[in-house]
VEXROMI-914166 format. One record per residue (C-alpha): z, x negated, y; residue in three letters. Coordinates in steps of 0.5 Angstrom, whole numbers, plus 500, padded with zeros to 3 digits. Layout:
N
+-----+-----+-----+------+
!   z !   x !   y ! resn !
+-----+-----+-----+------+
!   Z !   X !   Y !  Ala !
...
+-----+-----+-----+------+
***
This chain:
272
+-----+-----+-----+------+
!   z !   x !   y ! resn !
+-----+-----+-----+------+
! 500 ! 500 ! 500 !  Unk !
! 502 ! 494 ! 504 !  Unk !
! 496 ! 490 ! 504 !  Unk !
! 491 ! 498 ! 505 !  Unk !
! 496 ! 498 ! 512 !  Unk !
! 494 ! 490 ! 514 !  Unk !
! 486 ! 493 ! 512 !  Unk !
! 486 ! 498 ! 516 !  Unk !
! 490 ! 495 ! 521 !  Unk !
! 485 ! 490 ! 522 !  Unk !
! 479 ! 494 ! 521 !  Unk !
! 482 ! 498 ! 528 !  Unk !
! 483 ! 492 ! 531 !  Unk !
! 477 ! 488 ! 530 !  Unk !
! 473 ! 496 ! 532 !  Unk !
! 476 ! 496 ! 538 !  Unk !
! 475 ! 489 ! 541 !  Unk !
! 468 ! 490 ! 539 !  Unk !
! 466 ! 495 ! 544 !  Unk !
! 465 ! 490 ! 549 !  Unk !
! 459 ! 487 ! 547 !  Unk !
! 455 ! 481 ! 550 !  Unk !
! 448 ! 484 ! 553 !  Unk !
! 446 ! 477 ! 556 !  Unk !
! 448 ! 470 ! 559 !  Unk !
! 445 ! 466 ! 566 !  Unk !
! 445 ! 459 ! 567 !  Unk !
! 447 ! 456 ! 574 !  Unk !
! 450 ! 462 ! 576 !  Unk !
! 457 ! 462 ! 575 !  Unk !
! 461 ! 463 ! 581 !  Unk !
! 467 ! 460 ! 579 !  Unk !
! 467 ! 455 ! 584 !  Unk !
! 462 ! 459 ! 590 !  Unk !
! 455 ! 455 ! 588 !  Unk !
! 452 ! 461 ! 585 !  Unk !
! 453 ! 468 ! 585 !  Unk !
! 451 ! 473 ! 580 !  Unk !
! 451 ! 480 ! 581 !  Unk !
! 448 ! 487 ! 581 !  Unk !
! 445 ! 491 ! 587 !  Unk !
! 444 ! 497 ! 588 !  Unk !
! 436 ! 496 ! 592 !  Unk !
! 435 ! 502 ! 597 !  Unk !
! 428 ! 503 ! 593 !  Unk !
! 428 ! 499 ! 587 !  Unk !
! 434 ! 501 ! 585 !  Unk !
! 439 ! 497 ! 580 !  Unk !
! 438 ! 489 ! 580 !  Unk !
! 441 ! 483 ! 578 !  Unk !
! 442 ! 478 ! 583 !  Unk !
! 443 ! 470 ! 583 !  Unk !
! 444 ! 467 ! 588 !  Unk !
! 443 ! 460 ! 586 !  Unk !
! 445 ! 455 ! 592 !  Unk !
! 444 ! 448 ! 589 !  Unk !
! 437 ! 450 ! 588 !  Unk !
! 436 ! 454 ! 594 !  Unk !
! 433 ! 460 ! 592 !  Unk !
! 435 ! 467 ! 590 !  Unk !
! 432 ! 471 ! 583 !  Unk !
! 432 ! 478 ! 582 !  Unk !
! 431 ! 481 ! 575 !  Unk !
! 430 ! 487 ! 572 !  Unk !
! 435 ! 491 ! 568 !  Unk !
! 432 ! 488 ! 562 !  Unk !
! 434 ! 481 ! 564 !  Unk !
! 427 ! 479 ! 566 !  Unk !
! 425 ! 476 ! 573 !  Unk !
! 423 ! 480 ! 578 !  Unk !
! 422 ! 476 ! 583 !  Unk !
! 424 ! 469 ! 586 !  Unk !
! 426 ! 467 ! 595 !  Unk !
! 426 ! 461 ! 596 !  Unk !
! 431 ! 459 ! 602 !  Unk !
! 430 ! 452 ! 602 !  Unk !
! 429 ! 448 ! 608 !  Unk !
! 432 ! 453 ! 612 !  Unk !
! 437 ! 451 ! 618 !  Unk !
! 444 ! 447 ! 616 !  Unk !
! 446 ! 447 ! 610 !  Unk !
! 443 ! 452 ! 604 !  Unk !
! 446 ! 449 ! 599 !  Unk !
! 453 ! 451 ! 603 !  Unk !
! 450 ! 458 ! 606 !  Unk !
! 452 ! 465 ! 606 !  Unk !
! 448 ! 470 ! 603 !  Unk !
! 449 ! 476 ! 605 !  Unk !
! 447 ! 483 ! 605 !  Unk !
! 441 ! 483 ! 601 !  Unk !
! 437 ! 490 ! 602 !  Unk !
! 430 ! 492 ! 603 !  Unk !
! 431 ! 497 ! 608 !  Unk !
! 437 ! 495 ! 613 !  Unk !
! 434 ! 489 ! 617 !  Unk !
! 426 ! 492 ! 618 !  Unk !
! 423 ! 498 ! 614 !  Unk !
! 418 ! 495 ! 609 !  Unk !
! 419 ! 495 ! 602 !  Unk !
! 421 ! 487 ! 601 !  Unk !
! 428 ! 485 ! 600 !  Unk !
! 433 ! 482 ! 606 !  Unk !
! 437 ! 478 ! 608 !  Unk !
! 443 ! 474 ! 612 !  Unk !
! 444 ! 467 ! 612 !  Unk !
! 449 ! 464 ! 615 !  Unk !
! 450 ! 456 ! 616 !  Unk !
! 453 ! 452 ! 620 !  Unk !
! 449 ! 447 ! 624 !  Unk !
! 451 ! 440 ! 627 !  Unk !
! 458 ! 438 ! 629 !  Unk !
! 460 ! 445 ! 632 !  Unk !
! 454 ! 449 ! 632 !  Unk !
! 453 ! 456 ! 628 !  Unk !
! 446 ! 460 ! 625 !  Unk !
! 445 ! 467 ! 623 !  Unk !
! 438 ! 468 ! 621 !  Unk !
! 435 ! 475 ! 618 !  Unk !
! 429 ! 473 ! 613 !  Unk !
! 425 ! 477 ! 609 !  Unk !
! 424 ! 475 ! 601 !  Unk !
! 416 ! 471 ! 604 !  Unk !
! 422 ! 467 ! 609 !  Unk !
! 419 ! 470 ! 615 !  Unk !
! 423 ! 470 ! 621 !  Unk !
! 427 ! 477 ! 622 !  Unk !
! 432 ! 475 ! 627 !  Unk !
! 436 ! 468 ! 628 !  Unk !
! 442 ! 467 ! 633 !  Unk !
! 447 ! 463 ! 635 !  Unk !
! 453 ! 467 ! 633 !  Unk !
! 457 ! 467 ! 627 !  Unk !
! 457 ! 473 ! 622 !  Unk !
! 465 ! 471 ! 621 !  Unk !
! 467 ! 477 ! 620 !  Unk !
! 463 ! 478 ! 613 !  Unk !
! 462 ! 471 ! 612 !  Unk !
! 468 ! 469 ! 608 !  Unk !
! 466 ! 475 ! 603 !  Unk !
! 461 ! 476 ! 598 !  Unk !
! 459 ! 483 ! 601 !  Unk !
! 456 ! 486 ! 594 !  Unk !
! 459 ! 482 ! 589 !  Unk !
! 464 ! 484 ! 584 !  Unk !
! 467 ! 482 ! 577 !  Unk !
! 465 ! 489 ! 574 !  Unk !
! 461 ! 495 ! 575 !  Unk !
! 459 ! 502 ! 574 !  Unk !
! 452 ! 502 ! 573 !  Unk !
! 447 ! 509 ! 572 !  Unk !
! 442 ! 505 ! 566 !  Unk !
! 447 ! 500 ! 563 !  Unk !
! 454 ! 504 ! 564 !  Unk !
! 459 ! 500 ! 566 !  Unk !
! 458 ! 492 ! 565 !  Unk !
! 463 ! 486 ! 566 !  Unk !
! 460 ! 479 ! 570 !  Unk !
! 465 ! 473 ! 568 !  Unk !
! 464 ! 465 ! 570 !  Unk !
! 464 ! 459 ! 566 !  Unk !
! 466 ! 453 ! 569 !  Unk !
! 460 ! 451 ! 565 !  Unk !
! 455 ! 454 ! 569 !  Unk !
! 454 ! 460 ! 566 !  Unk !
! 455 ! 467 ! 567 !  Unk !
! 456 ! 472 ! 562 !  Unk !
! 454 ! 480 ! 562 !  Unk !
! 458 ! 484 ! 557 !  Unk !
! 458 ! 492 ! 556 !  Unk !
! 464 ! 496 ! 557 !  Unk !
! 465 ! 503 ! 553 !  Unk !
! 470 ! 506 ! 558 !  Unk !
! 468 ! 507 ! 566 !  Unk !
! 470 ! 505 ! 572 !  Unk !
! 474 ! 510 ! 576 !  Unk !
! 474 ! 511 ! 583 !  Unk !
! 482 ! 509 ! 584 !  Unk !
! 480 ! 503 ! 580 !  Unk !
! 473 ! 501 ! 584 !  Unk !
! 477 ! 503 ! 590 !  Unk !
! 483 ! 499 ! 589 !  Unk !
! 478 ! 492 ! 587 !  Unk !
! 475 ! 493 ! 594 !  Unk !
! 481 ! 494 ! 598 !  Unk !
! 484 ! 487 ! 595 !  Unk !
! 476 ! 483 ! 595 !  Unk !
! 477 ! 485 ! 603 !  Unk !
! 484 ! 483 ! 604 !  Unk !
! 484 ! 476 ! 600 !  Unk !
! 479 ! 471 ! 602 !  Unk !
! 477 ! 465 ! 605 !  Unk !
! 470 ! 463 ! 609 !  Unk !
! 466 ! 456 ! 608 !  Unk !
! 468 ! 451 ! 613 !  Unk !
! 464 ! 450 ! 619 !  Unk !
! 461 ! 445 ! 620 !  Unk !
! 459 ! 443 ! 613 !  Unk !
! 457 ! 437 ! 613 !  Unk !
! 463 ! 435 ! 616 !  Unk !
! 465 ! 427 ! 619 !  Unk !
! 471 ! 428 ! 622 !  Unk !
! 473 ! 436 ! 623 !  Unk !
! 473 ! 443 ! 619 !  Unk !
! 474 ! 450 ! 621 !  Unk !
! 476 ! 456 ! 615 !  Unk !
! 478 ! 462 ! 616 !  Unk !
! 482 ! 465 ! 611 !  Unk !
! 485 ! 473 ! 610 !  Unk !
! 492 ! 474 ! 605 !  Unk !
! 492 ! 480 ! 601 !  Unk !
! 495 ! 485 ! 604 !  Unk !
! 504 ! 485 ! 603 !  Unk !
! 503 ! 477 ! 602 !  Unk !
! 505 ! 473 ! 607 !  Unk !
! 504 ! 466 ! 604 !  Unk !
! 499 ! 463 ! 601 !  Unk !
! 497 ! 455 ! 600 !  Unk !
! 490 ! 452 ! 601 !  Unk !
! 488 ! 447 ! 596 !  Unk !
! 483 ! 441 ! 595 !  Unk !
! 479 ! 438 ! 589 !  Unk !
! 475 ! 433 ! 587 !  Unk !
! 469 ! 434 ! 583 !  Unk !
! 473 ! 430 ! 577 !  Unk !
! 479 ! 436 ! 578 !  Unk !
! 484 ! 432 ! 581 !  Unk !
! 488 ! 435 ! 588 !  Unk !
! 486 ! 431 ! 594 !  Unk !
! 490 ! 436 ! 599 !  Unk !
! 494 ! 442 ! 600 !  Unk !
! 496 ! 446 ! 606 !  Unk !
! 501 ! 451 ! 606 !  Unk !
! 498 ! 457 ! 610 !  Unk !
! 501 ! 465 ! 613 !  Unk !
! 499 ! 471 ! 618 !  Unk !
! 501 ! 467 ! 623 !  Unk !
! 494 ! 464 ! 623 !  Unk !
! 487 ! 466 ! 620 !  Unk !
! 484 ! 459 ! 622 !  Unk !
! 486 ! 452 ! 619 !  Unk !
! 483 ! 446 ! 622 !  Unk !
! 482 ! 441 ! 617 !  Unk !
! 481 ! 433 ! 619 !  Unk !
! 477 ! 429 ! 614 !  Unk !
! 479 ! 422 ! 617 !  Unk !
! 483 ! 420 ! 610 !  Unk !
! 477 ! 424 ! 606 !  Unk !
! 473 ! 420 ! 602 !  Unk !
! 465 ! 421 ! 603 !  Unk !
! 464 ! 426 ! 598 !  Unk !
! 464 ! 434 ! 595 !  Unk !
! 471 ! 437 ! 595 !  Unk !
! 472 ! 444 ! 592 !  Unk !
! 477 ! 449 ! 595 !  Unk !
! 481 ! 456 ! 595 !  Unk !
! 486 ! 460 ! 598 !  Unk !
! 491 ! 461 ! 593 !  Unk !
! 497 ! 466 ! 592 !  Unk !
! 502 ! 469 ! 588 !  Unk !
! 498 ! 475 ! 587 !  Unk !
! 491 ! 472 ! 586 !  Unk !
! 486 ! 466 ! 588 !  Unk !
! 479 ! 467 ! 591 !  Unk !
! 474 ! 464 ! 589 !  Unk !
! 472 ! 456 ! 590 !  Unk !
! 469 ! 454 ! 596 !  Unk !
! 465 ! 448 ! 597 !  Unk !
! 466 ! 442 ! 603 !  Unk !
! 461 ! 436 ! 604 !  Unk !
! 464 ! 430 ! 607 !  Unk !
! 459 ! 424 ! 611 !  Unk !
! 462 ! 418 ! 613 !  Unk !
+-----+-----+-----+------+
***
């Protein structure tokens, strides 16, 4: 009798957990540490896609449901940093009113310069200025771990440190409290790119503590892991100014870690 319960105990278990199957793995598109991006969109026109921001290669891939490529936009050569830009608010119908998909993009230039620019998917100029989107800069607007999807019914996104990012279906959906409630945390806790990136001497990144949380640390690595610096950080400010005078020239990865949760890596590249 003993040995039917383990049975079937284990036939339970092993069920349950297989109803969250693996639908398809991405290369270069983990988040991880804020190099890429994977995400679904849901476009004005074409409807649900997936989307990878891969920003060590500078362009943007657009799939299909079925996983296949759409399309691939290009933003190599655009002014700053691409490789450290913000892509934001992807849309084919927000910024002008054909069919083609846009986009912000946002990226410090030189010492203490800003840019924005607004570029169409064939990398025709929109609009550009100055300013700084710093008010959504820190924030990857449409991305989220998981997702209610018409076509594929609820999907979850996880990054590896590896690279890769996987996509799984989920047998349950995602609740309108719960979908609220990511959405109000993803707003509260954040941390911006610093600004100017590169750097030679100072960097400027803004910050936001989830809410009921007064405290938090900004922590530095080296590509190897190691910590390099670490700030303490409150509600007193949302700016921290780092100086990079004892940093070695490099590539450093940083988060704003708290007790509740830790935002995804952001990338500084210090010139000497």
């Amino acid at each position: 009798m003993k040995k039917i319960l383990i049975g079937l105990f284990s036939f339970i278990t092993i069920n349950v957990m297989g109803q969250i199957t693996l639908l398809q793995t991405y290369d270069s598109a983990s988040s991880s540490w804020g190099n890429n991006q994977l995400m679904m969109i849901k476009f004005e026109i074409s409807g649900e896609r997936f989307v990878n921001i891969n920003r060590m290669g500078e362009y943007i891939s657009i799939y299909n449901l079925n996983h296949s490529l759409n399309k691939k936009i290009s933003f190599s050569g655009f002014p700053g940093s691409p490789n450290t830009a913000g892509i934001l608010y992807l849309s084919e119908s927000l910024f002008n009113t054909d069919s083609k998909i846009e986009f912000m993009y946002c990226s410090g230039v030189g010492v203490n310069g800003q840019y924005t620019g607004i570029y169409n998917e064939d990398d025709s100029l929109i609009f550009s200025d100055t300013g700084a989107a710093m008010v959504i800069a820190h924030i990857p607007m449409q991305q989220y771990p998981i997702y209610n999807s018409s076509s594929l019914g609820t999907i979850m996104i996880l990054s590896y440190r590896g690279g890769q990012a996987k996509v799984f279906s989920l047998p349950g959906s995602l609740s309108a409290d719960i979908a609220n409630a990511n959405t109000n945390l993803l707003n509260q806790s954040s941390i911006s790119s610093p600004y100017p990136n590169p750097t030679n001497n100072t960097t400027t990144i803004n910050y936001t503590l989830p809410s009921g949380i007064n405290e938090g640390e900004i922590v530095f690595y080296n590509l190897q892991g190691a910590e390099v610096k670490r700030f303490k950080v409150d509600k007193t400010f949302s700016t921290l100014l780092v100086s990079t005078a004892d940093i070695a020239e490099g590539t450093y990865l940083y988060q704003l870690q708290t007790s509740v949760q830790s935002t995804e890596g952001k990338k500084m590249v210090v010139i000497k």
